[in-house]
NUVEXPA-368253 format. One line per 5 residues: number of its first residue (from 1); for each residue z, y, x of N, C-alpha, C, O. Coordinates in nm, 4 decimals. Layout:
N
NUM> Z Y X Z Y X Z Y X Z Y X; ...
END
This chain:
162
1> 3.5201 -7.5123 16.1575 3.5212 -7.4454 16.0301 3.6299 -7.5086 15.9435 3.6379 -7.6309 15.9551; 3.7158 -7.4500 15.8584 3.8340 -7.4878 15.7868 3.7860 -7.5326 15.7020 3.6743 -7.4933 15.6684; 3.8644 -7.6533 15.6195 3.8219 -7.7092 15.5477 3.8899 -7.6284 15.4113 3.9950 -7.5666 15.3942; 3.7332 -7.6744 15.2943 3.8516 -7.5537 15.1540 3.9515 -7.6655 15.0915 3.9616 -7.7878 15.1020; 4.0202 -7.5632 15.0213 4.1430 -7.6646 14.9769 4.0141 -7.7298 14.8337 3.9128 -7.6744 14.7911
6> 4.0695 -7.8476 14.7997 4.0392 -7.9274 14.6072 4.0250 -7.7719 14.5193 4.0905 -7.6688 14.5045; 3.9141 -7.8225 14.4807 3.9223 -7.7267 14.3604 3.9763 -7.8164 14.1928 3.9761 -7.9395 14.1887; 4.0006 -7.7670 14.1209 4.0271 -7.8358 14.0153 3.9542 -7.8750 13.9103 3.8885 -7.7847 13.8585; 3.9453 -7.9783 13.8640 3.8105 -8.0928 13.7851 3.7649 -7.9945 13.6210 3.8275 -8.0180 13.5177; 3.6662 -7.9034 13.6243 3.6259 -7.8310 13.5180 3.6024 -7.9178 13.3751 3.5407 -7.8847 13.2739
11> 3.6649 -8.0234 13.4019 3.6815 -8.0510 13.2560 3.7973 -8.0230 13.1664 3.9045 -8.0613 13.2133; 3.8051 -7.9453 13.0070 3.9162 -7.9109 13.0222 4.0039 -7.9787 13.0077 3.9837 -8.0964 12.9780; 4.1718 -7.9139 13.0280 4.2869 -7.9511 13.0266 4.3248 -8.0736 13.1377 4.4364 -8.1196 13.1620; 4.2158 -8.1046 13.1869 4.2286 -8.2056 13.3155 4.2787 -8.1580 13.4505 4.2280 -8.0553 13.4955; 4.3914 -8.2335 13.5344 4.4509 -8.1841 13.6377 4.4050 -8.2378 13.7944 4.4589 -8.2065 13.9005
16> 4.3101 -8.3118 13.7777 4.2900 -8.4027 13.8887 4.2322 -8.2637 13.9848 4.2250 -8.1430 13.9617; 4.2059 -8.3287 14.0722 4.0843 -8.2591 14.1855 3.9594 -8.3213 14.1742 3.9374 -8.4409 14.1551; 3.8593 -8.2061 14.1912 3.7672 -8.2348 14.1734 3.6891 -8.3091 14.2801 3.7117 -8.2599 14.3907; 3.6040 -8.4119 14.2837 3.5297 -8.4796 14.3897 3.4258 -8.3814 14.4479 3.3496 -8.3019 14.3928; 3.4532 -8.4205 14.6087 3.3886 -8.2905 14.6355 3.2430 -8.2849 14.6282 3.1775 -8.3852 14.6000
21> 3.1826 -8.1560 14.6560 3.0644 -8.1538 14.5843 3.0427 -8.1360 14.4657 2.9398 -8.0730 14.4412; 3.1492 -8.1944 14.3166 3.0770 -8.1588 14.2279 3.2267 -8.0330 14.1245 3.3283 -7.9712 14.1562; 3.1712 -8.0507 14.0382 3.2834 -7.9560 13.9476 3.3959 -8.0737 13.8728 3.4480 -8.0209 13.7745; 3.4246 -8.1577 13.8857 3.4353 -8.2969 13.8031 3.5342 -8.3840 13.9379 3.5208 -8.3770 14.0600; 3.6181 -8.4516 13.8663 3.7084 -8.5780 13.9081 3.6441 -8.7101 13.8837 3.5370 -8.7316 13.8268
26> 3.7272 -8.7944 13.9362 3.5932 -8.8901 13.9163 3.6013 -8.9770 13.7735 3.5104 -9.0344 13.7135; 3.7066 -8.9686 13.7495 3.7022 -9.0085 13.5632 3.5924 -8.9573 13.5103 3.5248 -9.0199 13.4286; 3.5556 -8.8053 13.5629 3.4834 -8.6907 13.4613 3.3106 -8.6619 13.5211 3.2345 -8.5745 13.4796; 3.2894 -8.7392 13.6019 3.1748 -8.7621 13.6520 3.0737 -8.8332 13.6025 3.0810 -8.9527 13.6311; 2.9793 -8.8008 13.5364 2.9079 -8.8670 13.5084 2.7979 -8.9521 13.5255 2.6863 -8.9002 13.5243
31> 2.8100 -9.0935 13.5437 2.7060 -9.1395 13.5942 2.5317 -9.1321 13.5763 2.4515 -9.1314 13.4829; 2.5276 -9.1271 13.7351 2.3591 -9.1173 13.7189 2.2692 -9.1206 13.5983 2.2078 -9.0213 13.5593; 2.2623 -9.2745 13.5232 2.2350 -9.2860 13.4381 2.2418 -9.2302 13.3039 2.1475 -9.2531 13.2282; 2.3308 -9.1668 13.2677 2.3794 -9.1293 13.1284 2.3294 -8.9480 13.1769 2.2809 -8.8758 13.0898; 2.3459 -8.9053 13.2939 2.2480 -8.7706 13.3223 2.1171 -8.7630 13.2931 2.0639 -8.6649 13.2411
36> 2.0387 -8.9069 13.3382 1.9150 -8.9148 13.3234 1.9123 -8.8946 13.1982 1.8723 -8.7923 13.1427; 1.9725 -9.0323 13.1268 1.9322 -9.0157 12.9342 2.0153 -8.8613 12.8791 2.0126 -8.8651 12.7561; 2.0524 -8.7928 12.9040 2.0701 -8.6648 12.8649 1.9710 -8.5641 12.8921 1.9322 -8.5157 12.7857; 1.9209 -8.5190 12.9812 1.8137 -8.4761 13.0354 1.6503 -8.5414 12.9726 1.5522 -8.4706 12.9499; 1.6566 -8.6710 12.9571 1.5551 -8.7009 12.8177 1.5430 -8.6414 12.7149 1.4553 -8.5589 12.6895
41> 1.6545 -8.6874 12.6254 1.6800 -8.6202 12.5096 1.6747 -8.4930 12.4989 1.6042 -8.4535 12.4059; 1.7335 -8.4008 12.5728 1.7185 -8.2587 12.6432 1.5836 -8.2512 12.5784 1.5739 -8.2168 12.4606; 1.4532 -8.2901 12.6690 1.3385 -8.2816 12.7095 1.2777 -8.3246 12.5171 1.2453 -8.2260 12.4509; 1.2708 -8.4278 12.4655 1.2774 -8.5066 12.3272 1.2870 -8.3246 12.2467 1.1978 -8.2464 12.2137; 1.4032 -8.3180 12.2418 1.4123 -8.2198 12.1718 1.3562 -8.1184 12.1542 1.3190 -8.0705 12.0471
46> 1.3428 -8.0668 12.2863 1.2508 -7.9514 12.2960 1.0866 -7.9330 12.2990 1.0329 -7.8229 12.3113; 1.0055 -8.0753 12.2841 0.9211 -8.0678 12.2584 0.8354 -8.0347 12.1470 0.8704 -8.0949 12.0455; 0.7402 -7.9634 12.1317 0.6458 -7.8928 12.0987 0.5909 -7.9346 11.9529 0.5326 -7.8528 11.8818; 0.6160 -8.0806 11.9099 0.5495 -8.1288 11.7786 0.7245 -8.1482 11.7059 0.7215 -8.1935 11.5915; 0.8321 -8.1259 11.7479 0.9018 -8.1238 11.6384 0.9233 -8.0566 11.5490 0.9812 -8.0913 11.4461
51> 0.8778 -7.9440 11.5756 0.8573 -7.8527 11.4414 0.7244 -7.9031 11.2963 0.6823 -7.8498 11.1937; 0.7024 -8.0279 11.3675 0.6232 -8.0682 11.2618 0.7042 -8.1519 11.1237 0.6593 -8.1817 11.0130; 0.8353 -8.1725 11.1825 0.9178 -8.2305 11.1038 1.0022 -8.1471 11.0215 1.0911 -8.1896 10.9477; 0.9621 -7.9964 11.0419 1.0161 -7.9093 10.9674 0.9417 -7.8614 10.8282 0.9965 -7.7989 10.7374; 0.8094 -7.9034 10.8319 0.7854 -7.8604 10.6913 0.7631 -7.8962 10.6351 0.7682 -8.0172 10.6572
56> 0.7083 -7.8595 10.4881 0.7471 -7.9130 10.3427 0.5828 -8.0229 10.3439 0.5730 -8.0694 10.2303; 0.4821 -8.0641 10.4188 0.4534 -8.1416 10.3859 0.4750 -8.2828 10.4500 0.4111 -8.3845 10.4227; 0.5892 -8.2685 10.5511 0.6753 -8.3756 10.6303 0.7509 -8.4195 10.5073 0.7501 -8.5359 10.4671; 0.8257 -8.3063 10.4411 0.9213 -8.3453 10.3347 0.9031 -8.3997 10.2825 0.9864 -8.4844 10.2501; 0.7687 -8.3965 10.2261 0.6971 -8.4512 10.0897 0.6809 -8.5685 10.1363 0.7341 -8.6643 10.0801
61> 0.6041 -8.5835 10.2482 0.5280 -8.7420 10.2855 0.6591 -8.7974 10.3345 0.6383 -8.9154 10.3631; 0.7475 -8.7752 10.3504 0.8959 -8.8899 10.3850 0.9249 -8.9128 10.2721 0.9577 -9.0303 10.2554; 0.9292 -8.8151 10.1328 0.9995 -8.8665 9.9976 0.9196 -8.9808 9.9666 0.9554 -9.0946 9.9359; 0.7865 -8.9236 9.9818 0.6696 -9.0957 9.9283 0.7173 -9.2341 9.9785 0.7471 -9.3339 9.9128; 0.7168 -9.2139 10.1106 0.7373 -9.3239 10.2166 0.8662 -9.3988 10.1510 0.8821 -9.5188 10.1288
66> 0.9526 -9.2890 10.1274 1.1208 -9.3940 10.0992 1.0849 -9.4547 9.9436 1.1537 -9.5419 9.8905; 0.9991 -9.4106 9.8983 1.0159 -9.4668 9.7739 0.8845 -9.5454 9.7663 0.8601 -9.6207 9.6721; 0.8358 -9.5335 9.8261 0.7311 -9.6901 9.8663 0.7625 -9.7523 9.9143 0.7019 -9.8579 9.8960; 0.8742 -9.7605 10.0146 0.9366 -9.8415 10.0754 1.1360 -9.8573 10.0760 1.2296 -9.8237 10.1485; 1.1155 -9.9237 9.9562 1.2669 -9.8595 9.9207 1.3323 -9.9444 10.0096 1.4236 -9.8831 10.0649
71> 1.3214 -10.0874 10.0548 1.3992 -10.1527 10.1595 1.3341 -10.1377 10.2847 1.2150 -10.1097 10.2979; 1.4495 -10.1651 10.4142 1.4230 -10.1382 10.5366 1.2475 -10.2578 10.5636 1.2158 -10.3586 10.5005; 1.1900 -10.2042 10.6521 1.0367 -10.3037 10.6591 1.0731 -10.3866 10.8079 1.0477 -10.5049 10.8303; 1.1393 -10.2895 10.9013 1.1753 -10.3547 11.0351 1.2849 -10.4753 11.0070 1.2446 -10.5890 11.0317; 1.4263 -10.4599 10.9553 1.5060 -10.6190 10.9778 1.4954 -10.6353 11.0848 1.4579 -10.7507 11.1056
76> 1.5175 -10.5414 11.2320 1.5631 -10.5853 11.3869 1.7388 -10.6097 11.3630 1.7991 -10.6771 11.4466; 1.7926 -10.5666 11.2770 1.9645 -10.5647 11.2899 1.9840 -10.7068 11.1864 1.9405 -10.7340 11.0745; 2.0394 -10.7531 11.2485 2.1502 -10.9158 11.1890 2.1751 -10.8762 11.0529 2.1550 -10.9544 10.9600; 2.2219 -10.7479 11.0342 2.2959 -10.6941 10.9029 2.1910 -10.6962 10.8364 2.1629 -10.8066 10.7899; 2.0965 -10.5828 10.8065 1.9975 -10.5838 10.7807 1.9054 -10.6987 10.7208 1.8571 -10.6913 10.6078
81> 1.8883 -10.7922 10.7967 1.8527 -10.9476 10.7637 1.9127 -11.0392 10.6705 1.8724 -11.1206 10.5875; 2.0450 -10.9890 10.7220 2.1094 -11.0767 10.5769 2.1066 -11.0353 10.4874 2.1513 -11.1147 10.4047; 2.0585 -10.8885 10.4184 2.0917 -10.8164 10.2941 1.9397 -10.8371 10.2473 1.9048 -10.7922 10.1381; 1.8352 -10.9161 10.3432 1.6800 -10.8839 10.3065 1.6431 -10.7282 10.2733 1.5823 -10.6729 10.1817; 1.7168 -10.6791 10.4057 1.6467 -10.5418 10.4190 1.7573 -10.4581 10.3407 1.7982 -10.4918 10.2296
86> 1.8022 -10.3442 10.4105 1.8898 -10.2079 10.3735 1.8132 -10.1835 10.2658 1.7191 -10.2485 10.2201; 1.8788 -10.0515 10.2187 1.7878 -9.9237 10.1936 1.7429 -9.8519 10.3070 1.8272 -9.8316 10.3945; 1.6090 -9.8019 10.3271 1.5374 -9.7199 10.3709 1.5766 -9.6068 10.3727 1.5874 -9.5653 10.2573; 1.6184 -9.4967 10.4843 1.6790 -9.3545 10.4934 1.5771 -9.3023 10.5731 1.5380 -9.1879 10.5498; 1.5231 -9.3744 10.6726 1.4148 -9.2794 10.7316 1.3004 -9.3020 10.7679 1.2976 -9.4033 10.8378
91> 1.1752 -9.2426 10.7503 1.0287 -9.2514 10.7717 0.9859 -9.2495 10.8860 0.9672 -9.1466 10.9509; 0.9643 -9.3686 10.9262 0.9495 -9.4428 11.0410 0.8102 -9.4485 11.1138 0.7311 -9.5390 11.0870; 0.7742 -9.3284 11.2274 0.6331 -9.3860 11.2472 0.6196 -9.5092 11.3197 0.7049 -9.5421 11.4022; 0.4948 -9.5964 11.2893 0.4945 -9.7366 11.3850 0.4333 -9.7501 11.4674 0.4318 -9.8483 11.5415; 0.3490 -9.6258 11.4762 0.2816 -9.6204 11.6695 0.3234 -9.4183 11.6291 0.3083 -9.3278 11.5471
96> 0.3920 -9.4619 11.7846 0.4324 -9.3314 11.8210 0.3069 -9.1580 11.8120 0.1902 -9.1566 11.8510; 0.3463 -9.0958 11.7803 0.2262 -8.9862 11.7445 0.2255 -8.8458 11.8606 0.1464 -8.7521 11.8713; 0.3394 -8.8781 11.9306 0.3094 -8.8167 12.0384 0.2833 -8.6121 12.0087 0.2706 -8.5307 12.1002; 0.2827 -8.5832 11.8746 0.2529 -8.4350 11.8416 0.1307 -8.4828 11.7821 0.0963 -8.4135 11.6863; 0.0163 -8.6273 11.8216 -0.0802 -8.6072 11.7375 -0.0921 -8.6122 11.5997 -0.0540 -8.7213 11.5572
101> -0.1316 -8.5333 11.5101 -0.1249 -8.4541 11.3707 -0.2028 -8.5898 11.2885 -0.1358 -8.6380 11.1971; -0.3005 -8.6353 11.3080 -0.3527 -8.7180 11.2343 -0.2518 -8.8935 11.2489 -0.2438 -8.9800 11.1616; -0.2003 -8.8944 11.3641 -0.1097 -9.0259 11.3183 -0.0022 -8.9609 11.2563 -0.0331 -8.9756 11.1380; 0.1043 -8.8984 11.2569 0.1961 -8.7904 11.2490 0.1937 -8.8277 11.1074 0.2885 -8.8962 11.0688; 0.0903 -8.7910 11.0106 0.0712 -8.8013 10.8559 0.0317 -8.9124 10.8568 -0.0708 -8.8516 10.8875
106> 0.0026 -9.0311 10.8545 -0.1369 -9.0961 10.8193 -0.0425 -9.2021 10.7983 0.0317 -9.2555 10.8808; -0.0628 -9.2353 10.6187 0.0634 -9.2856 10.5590 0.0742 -9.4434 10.5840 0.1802 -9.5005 10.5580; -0.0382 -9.5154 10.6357 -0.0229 -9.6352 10.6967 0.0092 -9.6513 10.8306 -0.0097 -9.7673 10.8674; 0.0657 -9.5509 10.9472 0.1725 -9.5510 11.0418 0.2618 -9.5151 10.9940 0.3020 -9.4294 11.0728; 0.3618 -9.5210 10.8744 0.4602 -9.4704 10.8656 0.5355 -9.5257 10.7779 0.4936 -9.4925 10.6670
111> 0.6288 -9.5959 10.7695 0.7481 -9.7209 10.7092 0.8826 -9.6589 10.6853 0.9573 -9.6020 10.7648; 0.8945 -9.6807 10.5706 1.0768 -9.7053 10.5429 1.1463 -9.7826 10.6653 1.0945 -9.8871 10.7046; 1.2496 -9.7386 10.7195 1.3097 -9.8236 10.7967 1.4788 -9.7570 10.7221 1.4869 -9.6639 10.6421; 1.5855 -9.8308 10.7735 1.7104 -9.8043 10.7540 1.7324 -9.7153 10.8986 1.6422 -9.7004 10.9811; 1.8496 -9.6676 10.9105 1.8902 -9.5972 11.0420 1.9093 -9.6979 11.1134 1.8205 -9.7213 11.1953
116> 2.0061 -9.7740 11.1099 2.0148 -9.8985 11.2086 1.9118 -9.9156 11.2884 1.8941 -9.8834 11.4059; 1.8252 -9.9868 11.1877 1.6929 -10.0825 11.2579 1.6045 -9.9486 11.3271 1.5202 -9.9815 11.4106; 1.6170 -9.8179 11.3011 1.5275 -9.7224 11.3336 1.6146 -9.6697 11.4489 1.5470 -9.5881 11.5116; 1.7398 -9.6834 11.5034 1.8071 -9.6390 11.6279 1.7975 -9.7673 11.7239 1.8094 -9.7624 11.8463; 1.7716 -9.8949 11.6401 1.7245 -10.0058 11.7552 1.5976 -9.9708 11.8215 1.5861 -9.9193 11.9327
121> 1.5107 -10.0022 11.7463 1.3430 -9.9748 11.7904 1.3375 -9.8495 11.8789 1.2981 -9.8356 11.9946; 1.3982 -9.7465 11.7741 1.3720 -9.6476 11.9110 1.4366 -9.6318 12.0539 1.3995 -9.5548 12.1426; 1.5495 -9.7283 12.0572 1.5886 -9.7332 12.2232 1.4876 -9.8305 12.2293 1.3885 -9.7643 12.2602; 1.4446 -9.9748 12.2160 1.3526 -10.0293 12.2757 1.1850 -9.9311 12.3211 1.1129 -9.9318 12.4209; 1.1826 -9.8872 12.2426 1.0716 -9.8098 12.2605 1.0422 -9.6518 12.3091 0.9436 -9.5787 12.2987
126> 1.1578 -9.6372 12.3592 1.1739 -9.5256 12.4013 1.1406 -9.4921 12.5325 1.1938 -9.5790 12.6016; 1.0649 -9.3911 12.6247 1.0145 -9.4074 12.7140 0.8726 -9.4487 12.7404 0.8337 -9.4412 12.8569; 0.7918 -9.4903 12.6494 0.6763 -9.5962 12.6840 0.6021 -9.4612 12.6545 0.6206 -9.4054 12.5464; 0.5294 -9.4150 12.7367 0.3951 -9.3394 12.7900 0.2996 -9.3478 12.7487 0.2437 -9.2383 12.7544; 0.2117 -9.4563 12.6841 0.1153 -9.4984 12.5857 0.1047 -9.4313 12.4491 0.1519 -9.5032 12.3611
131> 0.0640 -9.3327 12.4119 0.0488 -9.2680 12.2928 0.0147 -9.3678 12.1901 0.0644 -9.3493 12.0790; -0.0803 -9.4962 12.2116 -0.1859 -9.5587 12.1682 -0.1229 -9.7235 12.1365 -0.1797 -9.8135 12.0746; 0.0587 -9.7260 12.2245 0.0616 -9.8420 12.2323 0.1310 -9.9138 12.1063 0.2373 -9.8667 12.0657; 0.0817 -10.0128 12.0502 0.1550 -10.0594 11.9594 0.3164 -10.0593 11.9486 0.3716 -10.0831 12.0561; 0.4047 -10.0362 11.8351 0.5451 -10.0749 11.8457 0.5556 -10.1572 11.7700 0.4862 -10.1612 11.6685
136> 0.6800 -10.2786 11.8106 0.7121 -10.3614 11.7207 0.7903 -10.3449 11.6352 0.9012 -10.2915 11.6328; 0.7050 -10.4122 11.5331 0.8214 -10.4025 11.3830 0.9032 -10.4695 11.3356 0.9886 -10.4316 11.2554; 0.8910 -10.5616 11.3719 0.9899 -10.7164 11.3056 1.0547 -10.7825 11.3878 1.0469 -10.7574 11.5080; 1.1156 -10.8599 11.3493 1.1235 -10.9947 11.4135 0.9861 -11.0470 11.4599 0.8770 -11.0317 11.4050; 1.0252 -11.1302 11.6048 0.9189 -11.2009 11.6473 0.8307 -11.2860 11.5837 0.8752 -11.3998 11.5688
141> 0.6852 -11.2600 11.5287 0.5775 -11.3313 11.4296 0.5895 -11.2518 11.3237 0.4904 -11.2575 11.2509; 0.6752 -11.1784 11.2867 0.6797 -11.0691 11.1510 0.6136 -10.9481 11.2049 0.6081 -10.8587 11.1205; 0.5681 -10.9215 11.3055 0.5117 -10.7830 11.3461 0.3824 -10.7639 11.2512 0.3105 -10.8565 11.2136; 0.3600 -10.5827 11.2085 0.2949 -10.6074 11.1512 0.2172 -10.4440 11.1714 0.2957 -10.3523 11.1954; 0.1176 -10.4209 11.1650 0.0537 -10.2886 11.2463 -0.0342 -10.2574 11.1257 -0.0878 -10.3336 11.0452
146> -0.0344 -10.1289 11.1350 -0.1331 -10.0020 11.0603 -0.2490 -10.0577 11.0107 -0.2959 -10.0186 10.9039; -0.3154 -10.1701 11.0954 -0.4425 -10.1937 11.0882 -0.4748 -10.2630 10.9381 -0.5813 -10.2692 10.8768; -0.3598 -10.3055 10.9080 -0.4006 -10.3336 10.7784 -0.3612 -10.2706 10.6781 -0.2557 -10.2072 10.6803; -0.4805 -10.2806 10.5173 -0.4306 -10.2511 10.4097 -0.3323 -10.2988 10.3582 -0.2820 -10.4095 10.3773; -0.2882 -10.1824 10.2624 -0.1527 -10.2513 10.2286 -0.1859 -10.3454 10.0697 -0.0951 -10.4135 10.0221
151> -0.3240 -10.3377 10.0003 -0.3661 -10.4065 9.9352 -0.3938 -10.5706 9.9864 -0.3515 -10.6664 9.9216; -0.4668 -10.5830 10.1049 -0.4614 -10.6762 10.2008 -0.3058 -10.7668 10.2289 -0.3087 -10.8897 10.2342; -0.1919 -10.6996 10.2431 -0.0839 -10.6947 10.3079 0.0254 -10.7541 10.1537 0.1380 -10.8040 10.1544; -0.0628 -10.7228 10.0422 0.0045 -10.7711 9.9031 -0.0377 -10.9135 9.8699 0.0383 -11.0031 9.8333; -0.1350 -10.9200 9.8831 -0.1957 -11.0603 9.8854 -0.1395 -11.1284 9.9808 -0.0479 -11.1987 9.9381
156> -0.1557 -11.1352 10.0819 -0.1083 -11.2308 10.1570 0.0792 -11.2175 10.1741 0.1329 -11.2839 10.2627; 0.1351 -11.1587 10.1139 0.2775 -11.1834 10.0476 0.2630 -11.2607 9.9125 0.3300 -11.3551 9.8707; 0.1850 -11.2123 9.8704 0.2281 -11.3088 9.7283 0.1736 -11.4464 9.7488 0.2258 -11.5248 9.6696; 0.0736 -11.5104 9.8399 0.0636 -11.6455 9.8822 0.1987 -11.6857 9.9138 0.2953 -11.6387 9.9740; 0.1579 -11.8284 9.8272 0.2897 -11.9101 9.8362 0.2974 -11.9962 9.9514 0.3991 -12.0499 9.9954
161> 0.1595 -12.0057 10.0037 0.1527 -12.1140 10.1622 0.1790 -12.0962 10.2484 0.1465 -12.1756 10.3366; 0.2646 -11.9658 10.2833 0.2439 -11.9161 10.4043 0.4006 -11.9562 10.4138 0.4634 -11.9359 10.5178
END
């Protein structure tokens, strides 16, 4: 059987030949990996509870959040740390809600973070299958979870012993 001639690498304006088997040269090939995390995100996107971030009482409960939390609460970024916390741009849940409606709102899972510290956490935490599982918030010994009041959580900031 004859062999076909190179076809040419479908990326545009590119002249190479394409590797065979795919549509792509091998500059323009994309590795395994970066298919997988595309095909995530793909998947991320199209799921079923993001339209919960479309309405006006998402709106509302993120305006509260940034202005209850006007500096970043995470401080995972160096930058961040040195400024004792950004400003806060986005409403951060701290255990993942998975589409469920009652963590989703429930204004003690949900933190000011800066973008930074909120594009760190979420690659660390991205992937984890546990609807239920804690995420970390801080720096190591600064973690700090839902479970407490934030009346609770004032007091023991304003102690000077700690």
């Amino acid at each position: 059987m004859p062999n076909r001639a190179p076809r040419q690498c479908g990326y545009p304006a590119c002249q190479i030949a394409a590797v065979a088997g795919t549509n792509y040269c091998a500059p323009h090939t994309k590795p395994a990996a970066e298919v997988e995390r595309a095909e995530n995100n793909s998947r991320l996107r199209d799921a079923p509870w993001r339209a919960l971030y479309q309405n006006a009482a998402w709106r509302n409960l993120r305006e509260f959040i940034l202005s209850r939390d006007p500096l970043c609460q995470l401080m995972l970024t160096d930058k961040c740390r040195q400024h004792g916390g950004d400003e806060s741009t986005v409403a951060d849940h701290i255990k993942d809600h998975k589409g469920n409606t009652t963590l989703f709102y429930d204004t003690q899972n949900i933190q000011g973070v800066c973008k930074p510290c909120h594009d760190q956490k979420t690659g660390m935490t991205r992937g984890n299958s546990d609807p239920n599982a804690l995420v970390a918030t801080g720096a190591e010994g600064k973690q700090w979870t839902s479970s407490i009041d934030s009346a609770a959580l004032d007091r023991a900031l304003a102690r000077e012993d700690y």
